[in-house]
TORKOL-4160 file (C-alpha; in steps of 0.2 Angstrom, whole numbers, padded with zeros to 4 digits, m for minus):
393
<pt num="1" X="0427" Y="m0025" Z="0050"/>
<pt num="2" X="0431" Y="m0045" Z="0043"/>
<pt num="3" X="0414" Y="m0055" Z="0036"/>
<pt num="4" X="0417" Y="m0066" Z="0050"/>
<pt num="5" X="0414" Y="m0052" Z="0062"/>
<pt num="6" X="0400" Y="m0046" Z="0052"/>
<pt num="7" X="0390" Y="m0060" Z="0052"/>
<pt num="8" X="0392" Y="m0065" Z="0070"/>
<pt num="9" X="0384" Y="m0047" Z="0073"/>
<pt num="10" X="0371" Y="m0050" Z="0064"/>
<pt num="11" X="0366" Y="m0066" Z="0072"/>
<pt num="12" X="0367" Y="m0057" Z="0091"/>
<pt num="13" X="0355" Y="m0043" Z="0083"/>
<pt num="14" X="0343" Y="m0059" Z="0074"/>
<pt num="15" X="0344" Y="m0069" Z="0094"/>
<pt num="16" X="0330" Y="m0065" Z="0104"/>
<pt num="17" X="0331" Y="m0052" Z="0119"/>
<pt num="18" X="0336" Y="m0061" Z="0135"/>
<pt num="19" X="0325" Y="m0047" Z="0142"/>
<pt num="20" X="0308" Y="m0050" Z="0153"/>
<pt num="21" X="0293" Y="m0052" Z="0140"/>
<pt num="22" X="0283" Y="m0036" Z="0139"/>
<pt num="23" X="0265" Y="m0038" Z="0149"/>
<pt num="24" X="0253" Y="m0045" Z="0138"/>
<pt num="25" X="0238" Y="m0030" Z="0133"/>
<pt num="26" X="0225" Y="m0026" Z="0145"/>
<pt num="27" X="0208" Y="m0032" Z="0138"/>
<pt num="28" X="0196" Y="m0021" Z="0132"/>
<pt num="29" X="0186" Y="m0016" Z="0147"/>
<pt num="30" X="0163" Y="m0018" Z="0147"/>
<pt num="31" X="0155" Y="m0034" Z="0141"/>
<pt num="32" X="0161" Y="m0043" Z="0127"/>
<pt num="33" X="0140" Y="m0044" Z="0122"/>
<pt num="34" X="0126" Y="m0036" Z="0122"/>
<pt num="35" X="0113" Y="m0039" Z="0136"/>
<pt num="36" X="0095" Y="m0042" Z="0133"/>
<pt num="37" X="0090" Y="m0028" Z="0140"/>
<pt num="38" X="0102" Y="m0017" Z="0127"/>
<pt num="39" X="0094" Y="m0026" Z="0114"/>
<pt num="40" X="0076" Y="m0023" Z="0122"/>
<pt num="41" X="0080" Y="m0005" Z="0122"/>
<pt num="42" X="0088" Y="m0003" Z="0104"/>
<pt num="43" X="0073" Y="m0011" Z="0096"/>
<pt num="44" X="0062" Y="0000" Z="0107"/>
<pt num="45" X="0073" Y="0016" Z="0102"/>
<pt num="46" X="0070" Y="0011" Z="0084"/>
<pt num="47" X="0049" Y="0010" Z="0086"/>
<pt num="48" X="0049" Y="0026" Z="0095"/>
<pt num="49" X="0060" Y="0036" Z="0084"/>
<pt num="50" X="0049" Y="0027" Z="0070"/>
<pt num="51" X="0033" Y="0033" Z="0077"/>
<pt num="52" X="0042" Y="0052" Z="0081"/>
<pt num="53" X="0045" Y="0052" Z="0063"/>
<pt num="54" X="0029" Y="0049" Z="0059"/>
<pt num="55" X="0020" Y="0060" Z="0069"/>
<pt num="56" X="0032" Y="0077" Z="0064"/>
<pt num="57" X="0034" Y="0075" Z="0046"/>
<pt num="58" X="0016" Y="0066" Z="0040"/>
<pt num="59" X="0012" Y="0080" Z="0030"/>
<pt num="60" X="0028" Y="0081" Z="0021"/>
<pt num="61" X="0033" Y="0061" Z="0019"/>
<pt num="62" X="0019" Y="0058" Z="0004"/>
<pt num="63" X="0030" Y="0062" Z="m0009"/>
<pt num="64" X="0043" Y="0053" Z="m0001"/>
<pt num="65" X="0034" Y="0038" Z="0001"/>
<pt num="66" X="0028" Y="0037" Z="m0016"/>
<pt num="67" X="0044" Y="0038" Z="m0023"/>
<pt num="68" X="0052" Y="0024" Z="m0012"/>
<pt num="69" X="0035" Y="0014" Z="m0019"/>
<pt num="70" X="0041" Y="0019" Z="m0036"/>
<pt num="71" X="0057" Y="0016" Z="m0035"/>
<pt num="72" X="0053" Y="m0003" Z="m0027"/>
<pt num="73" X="0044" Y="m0006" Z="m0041"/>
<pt num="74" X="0054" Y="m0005" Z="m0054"/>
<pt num="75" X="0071" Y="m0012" Z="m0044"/>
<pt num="76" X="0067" Y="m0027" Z="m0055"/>
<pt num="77" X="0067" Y="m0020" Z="m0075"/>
<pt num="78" X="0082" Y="m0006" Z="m0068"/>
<pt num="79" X="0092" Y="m0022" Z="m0064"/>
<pt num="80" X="0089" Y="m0031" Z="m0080"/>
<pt num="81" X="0093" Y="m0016" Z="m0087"/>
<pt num="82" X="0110" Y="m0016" Z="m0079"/>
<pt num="83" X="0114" Y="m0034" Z="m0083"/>
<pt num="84" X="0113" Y="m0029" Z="m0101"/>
<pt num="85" X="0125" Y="m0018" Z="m0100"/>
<pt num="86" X="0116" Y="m0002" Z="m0095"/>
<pt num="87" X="0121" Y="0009" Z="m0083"/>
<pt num="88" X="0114" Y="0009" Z="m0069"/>
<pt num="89" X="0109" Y="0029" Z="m0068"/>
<pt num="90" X="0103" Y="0026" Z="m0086"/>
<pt num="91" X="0093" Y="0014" Z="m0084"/>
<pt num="92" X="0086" Y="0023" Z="m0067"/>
<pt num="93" X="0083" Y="0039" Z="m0078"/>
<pt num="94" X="0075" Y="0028" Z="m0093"/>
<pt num="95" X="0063" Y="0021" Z="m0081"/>
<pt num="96" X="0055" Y="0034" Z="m0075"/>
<pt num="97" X="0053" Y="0046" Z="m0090"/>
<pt num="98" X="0043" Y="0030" Z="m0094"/>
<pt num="99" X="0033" Y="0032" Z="m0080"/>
<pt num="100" X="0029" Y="0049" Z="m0084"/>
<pt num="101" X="0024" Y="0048" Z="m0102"/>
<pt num="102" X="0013" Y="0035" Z="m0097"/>
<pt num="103" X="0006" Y="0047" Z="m0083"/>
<pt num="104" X="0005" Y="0061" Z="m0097"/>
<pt num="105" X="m0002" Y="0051" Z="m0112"/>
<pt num="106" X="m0017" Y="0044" Z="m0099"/>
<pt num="107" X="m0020" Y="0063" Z="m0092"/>
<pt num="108" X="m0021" Y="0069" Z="m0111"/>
<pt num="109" X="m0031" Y="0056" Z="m0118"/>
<pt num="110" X="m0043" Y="0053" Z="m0103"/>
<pt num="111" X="m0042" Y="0070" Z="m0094"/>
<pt num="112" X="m0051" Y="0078" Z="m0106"/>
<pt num="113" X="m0067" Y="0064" Z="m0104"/>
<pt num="114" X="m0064" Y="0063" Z="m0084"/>
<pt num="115" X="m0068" Y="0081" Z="m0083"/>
<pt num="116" X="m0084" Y="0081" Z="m0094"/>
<pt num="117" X="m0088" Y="0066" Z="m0083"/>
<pt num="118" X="m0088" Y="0073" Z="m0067"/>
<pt num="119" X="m0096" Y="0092" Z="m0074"/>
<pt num="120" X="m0110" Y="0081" Z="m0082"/>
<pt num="121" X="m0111" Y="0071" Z="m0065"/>
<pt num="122" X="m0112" Y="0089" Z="m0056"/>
<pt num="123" X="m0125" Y="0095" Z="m0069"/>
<pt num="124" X="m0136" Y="0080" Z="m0065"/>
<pt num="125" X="m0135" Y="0082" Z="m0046"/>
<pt num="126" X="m0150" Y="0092" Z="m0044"/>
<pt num="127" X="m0163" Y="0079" Z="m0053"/>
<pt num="128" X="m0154" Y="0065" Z="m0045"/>
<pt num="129" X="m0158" Y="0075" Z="m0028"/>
<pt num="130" X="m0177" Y="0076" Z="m0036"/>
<pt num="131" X="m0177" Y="0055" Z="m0041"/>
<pt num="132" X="m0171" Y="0049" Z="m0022"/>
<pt num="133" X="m0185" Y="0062" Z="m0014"/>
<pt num="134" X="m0198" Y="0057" Z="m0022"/>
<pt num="135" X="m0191" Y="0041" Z="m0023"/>
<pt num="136" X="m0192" Y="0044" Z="m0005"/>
<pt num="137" X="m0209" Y="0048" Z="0000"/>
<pt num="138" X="m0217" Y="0035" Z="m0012"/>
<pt num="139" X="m0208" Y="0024" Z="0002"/>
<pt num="140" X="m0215" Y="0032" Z="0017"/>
<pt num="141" X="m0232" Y="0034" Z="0006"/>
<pt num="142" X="m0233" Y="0013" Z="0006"/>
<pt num="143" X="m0226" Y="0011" Z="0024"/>
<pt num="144" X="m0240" Y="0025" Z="0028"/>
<pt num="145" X="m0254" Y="0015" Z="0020"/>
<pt num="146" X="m0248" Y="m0003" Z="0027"/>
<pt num="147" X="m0244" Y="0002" Z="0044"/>
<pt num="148" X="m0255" Y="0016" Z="0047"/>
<pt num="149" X="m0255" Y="0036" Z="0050"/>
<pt num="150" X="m0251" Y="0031" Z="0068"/>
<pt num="151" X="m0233" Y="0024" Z="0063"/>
<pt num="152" X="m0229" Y="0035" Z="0049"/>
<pt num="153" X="m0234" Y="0055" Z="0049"/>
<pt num="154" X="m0232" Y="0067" Z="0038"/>
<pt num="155" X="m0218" Y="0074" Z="0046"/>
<pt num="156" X="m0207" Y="0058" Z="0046"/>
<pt num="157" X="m0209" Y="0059" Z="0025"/>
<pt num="158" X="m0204" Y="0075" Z="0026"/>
<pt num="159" X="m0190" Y="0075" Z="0037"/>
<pt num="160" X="m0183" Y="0059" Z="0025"/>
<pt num="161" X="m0186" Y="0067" Z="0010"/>
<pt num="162" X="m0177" Y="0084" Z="0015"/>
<pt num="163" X="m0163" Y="0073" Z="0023"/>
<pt num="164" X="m0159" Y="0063" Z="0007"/>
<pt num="165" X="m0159" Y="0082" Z="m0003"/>
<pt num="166" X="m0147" Y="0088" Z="0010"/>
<pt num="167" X="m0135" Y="0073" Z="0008"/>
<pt num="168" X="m0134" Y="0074" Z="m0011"/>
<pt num="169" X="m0132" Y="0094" Z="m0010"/>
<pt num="170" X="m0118" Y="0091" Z="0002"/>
<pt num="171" X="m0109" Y="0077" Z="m0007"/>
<pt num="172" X="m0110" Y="0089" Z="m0022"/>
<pt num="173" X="m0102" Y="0104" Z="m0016"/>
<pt num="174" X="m0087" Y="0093" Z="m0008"/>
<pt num="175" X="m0083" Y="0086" Z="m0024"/>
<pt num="176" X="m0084" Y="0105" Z="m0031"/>
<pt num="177" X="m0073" Y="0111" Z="m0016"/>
<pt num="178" X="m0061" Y="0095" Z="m0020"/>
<pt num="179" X="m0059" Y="0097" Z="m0039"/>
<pt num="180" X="m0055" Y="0115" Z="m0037"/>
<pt num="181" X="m0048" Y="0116" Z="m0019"/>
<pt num="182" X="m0033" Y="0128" Z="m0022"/>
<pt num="183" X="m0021" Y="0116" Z="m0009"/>
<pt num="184" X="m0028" Y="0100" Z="m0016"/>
<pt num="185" X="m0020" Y="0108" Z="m0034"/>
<pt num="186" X="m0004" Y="0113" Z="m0024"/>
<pt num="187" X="m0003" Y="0094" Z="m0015"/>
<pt num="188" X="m0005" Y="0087" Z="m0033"/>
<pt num="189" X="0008" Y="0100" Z="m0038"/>
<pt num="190" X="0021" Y="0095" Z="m0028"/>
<pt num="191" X="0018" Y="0078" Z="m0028"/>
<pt num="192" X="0020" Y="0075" Z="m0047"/>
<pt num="193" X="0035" Y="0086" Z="m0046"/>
<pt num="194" X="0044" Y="0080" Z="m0031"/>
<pt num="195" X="0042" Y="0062" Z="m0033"/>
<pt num="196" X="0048" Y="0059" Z="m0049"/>
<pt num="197" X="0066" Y="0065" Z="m0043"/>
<pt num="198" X="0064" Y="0058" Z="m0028"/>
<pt num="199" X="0061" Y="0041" Z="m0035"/>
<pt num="200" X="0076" Y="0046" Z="m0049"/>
<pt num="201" X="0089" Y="0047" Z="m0036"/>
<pt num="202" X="0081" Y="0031" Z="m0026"/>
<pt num="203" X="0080" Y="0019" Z="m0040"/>
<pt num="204" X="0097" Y="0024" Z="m0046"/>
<pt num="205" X="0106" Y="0020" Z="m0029"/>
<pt num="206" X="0096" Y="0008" Z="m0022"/>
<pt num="207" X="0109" Y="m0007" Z="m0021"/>
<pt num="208" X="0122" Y="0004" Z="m0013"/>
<pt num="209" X="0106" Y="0009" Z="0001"/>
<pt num="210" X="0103" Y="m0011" Z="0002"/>
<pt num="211" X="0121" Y="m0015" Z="0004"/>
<pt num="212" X="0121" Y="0002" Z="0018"/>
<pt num="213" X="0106" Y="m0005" Z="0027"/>
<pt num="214" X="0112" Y="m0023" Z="0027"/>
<pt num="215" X="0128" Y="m0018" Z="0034"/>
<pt num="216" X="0119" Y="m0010" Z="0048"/>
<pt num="217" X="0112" Y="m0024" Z="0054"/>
<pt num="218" X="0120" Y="m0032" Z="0071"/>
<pt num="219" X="0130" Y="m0047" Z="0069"/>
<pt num="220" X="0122" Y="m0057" Z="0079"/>
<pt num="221" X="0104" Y="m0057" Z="0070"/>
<pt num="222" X="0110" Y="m0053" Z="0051"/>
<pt num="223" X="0104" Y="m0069" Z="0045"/>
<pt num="224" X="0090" Y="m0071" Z="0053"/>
<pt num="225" X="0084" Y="m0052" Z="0050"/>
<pt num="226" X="0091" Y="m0055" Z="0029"/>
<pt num="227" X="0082" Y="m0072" Z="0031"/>
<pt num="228" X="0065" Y="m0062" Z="0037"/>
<pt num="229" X="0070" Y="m0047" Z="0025"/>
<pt num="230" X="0069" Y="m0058" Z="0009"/>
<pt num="231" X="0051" Y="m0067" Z="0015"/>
<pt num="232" X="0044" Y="m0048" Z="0016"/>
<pt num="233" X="0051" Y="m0045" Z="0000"/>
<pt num="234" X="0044" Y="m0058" Z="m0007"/>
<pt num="235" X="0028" Y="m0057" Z="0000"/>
<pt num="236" X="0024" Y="m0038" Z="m0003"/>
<pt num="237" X="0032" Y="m0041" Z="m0020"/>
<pt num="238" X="0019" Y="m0051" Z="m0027"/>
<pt num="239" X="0007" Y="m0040" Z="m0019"/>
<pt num="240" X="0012" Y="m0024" Z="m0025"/>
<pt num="241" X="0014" Y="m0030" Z="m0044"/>
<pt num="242" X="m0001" Y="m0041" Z="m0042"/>
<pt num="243" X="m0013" Y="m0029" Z="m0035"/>
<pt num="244" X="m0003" Y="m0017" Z="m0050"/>
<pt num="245" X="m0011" Y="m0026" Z="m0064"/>
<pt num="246" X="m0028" Y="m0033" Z="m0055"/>
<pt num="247" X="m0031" Y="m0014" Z="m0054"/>
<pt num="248" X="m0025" Y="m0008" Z="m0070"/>
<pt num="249" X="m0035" Y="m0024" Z="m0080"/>
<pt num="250" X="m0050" Y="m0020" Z="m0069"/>
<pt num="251" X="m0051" Y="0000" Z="m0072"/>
<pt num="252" X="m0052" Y="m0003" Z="m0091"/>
<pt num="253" X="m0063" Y="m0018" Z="m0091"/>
<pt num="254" X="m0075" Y="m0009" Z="m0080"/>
<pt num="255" X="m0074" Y="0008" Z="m0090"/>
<pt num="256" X="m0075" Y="0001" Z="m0106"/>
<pt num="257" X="m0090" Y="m0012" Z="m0101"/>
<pt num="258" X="m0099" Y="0001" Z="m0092"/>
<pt num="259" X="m0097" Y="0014" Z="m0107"/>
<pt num="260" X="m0102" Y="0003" Z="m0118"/>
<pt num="261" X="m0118" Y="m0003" Z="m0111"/>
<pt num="262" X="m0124" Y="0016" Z="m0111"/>
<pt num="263" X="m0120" Y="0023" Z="m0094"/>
<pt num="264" X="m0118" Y="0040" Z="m0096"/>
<pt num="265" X="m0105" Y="0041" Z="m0080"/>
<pt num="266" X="m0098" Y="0023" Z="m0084"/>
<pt num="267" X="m0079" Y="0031" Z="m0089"/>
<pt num="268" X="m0079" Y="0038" Z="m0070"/>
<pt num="269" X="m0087" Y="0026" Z="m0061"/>
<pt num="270" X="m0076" Y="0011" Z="m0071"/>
<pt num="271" X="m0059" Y="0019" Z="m0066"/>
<pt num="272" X="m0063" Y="0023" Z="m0051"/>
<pt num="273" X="m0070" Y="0003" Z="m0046"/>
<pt num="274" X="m0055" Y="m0002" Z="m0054"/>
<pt num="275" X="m0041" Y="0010" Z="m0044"/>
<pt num="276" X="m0050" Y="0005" Z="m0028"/>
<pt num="277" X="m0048" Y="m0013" Z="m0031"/>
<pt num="278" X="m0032" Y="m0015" Z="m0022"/>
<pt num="279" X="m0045" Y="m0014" Z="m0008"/>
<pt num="280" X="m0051" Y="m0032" Z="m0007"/>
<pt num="281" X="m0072" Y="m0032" Z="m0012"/>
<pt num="282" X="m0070" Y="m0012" Z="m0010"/>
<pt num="283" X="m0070" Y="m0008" Z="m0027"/>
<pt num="284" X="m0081" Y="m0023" Z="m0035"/>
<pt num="285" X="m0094" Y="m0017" Z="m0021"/>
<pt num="286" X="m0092" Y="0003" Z="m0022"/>
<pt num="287" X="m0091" Y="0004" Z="m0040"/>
<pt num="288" X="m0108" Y="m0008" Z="m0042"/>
<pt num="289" X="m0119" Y="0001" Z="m0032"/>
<pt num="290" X="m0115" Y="0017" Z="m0037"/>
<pt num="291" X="m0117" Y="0008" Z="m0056"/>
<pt num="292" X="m0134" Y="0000" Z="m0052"/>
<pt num="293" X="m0140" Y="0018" Z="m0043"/>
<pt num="294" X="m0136" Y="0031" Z="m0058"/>
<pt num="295" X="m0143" Y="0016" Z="m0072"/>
<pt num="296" X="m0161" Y="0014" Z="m0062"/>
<pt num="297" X="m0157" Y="0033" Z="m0061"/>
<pt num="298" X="m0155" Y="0033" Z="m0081"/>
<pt num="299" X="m0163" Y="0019" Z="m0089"/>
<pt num="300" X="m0183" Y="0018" Z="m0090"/>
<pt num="301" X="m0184" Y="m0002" Z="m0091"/>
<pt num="302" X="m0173" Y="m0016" Z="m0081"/>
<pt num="303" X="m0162" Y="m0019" Z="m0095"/>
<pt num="304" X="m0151" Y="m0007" Z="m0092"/>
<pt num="305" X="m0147" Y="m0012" Z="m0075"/>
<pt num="306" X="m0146" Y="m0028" Z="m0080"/>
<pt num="307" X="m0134" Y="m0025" Z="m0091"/>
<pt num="308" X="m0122" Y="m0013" Z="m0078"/>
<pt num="309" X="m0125" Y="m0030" Z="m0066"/>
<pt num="310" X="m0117" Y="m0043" Z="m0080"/>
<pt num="311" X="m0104" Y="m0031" Z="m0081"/>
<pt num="312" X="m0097" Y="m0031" Z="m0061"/>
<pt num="313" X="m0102" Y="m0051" Z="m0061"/>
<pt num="314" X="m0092" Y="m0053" Z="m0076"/>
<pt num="315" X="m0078" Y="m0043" Z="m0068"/>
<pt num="316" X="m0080" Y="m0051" Z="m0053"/>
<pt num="317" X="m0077" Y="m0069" Z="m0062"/>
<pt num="318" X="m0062" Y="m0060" Z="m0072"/>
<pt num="319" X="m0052" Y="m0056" Z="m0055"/>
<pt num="320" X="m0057" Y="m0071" Z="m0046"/>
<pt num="321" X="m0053" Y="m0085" Z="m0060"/>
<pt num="322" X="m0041" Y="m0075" Z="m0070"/>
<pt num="323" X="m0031" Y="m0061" Z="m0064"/>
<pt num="324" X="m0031" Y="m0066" Z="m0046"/>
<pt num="325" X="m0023" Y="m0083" Z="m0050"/>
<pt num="326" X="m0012" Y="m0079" Z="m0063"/>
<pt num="327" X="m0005" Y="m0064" Z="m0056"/>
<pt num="328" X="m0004" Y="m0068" Z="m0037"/>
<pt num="329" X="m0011" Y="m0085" Z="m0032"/>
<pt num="330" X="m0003" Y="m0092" Z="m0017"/>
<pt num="331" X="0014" Y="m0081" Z="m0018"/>
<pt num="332" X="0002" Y="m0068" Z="m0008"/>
<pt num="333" X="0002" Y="m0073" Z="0012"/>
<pt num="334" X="m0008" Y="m0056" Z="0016"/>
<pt num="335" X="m0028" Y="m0062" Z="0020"/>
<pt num="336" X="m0040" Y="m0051" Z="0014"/>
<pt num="337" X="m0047" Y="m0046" Z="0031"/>
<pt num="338" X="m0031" Y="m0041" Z="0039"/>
<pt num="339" X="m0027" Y="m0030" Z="0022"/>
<pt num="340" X="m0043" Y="m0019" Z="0024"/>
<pt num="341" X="m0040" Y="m0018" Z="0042"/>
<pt num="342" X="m0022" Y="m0012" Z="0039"/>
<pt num="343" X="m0027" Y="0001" Z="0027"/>
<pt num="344" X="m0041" Y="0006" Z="0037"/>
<pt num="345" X="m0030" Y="0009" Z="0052"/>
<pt num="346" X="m0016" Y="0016" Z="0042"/>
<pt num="347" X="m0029" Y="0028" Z="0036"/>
<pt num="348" X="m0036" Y="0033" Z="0051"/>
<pt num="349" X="m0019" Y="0037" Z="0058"/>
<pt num="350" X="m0010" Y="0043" Z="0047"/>
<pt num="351" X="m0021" Y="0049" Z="0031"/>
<pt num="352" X="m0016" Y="0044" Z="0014"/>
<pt num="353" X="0000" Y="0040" Z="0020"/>
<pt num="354" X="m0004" Y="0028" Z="0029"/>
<pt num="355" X="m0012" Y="0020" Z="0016"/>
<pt num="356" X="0002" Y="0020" Z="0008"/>
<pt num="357" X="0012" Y="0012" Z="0021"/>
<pt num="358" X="m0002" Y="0000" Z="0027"/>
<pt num="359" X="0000" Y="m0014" Z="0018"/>
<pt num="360" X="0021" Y="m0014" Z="0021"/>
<pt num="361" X="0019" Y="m0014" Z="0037"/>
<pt num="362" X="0004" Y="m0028" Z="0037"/>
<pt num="363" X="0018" Y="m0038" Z="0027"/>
<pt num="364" X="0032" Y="m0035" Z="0040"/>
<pt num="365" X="0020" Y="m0040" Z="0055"/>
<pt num="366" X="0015" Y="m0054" Z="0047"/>
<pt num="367" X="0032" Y="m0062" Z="0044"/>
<pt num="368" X="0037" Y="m0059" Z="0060"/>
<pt num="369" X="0021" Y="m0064" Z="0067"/>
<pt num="370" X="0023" Y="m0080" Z="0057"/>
<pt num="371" X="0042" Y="m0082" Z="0062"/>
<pt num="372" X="0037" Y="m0078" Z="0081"/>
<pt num="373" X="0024" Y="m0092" Z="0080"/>
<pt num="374" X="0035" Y="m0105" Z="0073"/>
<pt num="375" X="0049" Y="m0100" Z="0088"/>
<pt num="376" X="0035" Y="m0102" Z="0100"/>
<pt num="377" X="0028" Y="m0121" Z="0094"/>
<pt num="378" X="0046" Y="m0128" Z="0096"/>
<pt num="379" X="0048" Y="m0120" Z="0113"/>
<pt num="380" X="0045" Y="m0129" Z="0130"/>
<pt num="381" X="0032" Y="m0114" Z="0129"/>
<pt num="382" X="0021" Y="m0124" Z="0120"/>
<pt num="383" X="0028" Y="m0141" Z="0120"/>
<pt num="384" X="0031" Y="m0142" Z="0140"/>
<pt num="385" X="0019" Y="m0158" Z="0146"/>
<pt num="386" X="0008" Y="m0157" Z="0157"/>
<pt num="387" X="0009" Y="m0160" Z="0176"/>
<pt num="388" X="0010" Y="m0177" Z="0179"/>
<pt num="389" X="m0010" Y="m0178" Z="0191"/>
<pt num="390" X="m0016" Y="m0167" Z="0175"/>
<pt num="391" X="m0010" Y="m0179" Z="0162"/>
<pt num="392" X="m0025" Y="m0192" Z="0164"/>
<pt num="393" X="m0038" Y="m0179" Z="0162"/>
């Protein structure tokens, strides 16, 4: 075959087909969006299989929990971490033997005085059941001689005092039966064991399960959810880390103020007022009373209960001029009132876990409550006039 023929066969093969054009591609059949009532139902789906969840595995998700808490709150050093030049796993692994040799060095170094504290507290029970009774019917002795044997009887002192015995007695027994409950020991077990390798393994993946999650979400509403993600973040952020040091600043102020003005139980009673202070007036109220109580129980003259009262005003002033401003001023959108509802409500339902997941979730409802609100005062919802023979009145 010539060149010449060659290339002339070449340009018949290059020409296009005189042949019919093929039929285009049948379009995908179903709608090209989703309806409302789709949407309705996904978000529906979600709650209920959230509840479901919930309701079958509560007794199992606290170690779970604790370790997604964990692992959120350390994201932040981890990441630093990484940026200079550690890996990430490392850094993950770092982290929390950190965490634990905290835990450890506090359990040897306050265990030890914790555990005489509370025997002492037991050993004392019976005279502090002896103070409040007679405490008691000196009471009913003065109401009796003001208002008269008619008002107040023998029986009535009596029954108080017996019924002030009988709470004491009780509420010693369940601390015994709580200290040395054998599924207590097996839930604090597990928990020390099983979180720490949970959070390992969630601390140490936690971008790739933030990228995962974010590329779940549906195309439509990624911004807007990312937009509302990042606020909660924010928000609960502040809160966590916040409420982190308030509580860890208070439980030693508190102990070491309390010990050192003599109370015998003040190392207890300090830690524990300072622990319950992510409460909002909880632990400042709880811990004072129970103070004041054991020093008039204590100390012969007023001074004493003086001096345990400085020490709550004085902590009191140190979390509302100090650590509360310093530490989570106006970054913390969460009022006091709905916080202690959510944890009351998440404990009711759902026990200790869902005190752990109360204040999450009041975080997430009150973004959304927040963002619903703002979509609601530029709708013709609110802004619609009024009809015209209403708008004189």
């Amino acid at each position: 075959m010539s060149e010449s023929s060659l290339k002339e066969a070449v340009r018949f093969a290059a020409a296009p087909s005189a042949s019919p054009a093929a039929p285009p591609q049948a379009a995908p059949s179903g709608p090209r969006e989703a309806t409302r009532a789709q949407r309705i139902a996904l978000l529906v789906g979600l709650l209920v299989v959230a509840w479901l969840a919930l309701q079958l595995f509560a007794s199992v998700l606290l170690p779970f929990v604790a370790a997604s808490g964990i692992a959120y709150f350390l994201d932040p050093p981890t990441s630093q971490l990484t940026r200079a030049g550690v890996p990430r796993g490392a850094a993950a692994l770092l982290l929390i033997f950190a965490l634990i040799a905290a835990g450890l060095l506090f359990a040897l170094l306050l265990y030890p005085l914790i555990i005489s504290q509370i025997g002492l507290l037991i050993g004392r029970v019976p005279s502090y059941v002896e103070d409040l009774r007679q405490f008691a019917a000196h009471v009913i002795v003065q109401l009796q001689e003001r208002l008269g044997p008619e008002y107040v009887d023998e029986k009535l002192r009596d029954l108080v005092s017996g019924q002030a015995g009988a709470m004491l007695s009780f509420l010693s027994s369940a601390l015994s039966r709580l200290i040395g409950g054998g599924f207590a020991l097996f839930n604090v077990i597990s928990l020390a064991v099983v979180t720490p390798v949970v959070a390992f393994y969630l601390l140490r993946d936690w971008p790739r399960i933030v990228a995962r999650v974010d590329g779940w979400l549906p195309r439509r509403y990624a911004g807007v959810l990312r937009a509302q993600a990042r606020e909660v973040d924010r928000i609960l952020s502040a809160w966590v880390r916040g409420q982190a040091v308030c509580c860890l600043v208070l439980a030693v102020f508190y102990a070491v103020g309390l010990s050192m003005v003599g109370l015998d139980l003040g190392l207890i009673v300090g830690l524990t007022a300072g622990v319950l202070s992510f409460i909002p007036y909880v632990g400042t109220i709880t811990g004072a009373v129970t103070s004041i109580g054991l020093a008039f129980a204590q100390f012969p003259t007023w001074t004493g209960v003086a001096e345990v009262a400085v020490v709550f005003i004085a902590g009191n002033l140190l979390e509302g001029y100090v650590i509360y401003p310093r530490f989570l001023g106006d970054r913390v959108e969460l009022h006091a009132v709905w916080v202690i509802f959510a944890l009351f409500a998440g404990g009711a339902a759902f026990g200790f876990l869902g005190v752990l997941l109360a204040v999450p979730v009041a975080a997430v409802i009150g973004v959304l409550s927040r963002f619903w609100l703002r979509r609601y005062l530029v709708s013709p919802l609110y802004l619609d006039p009024p009809p015209a023979d209403q708008s004189g009145t």
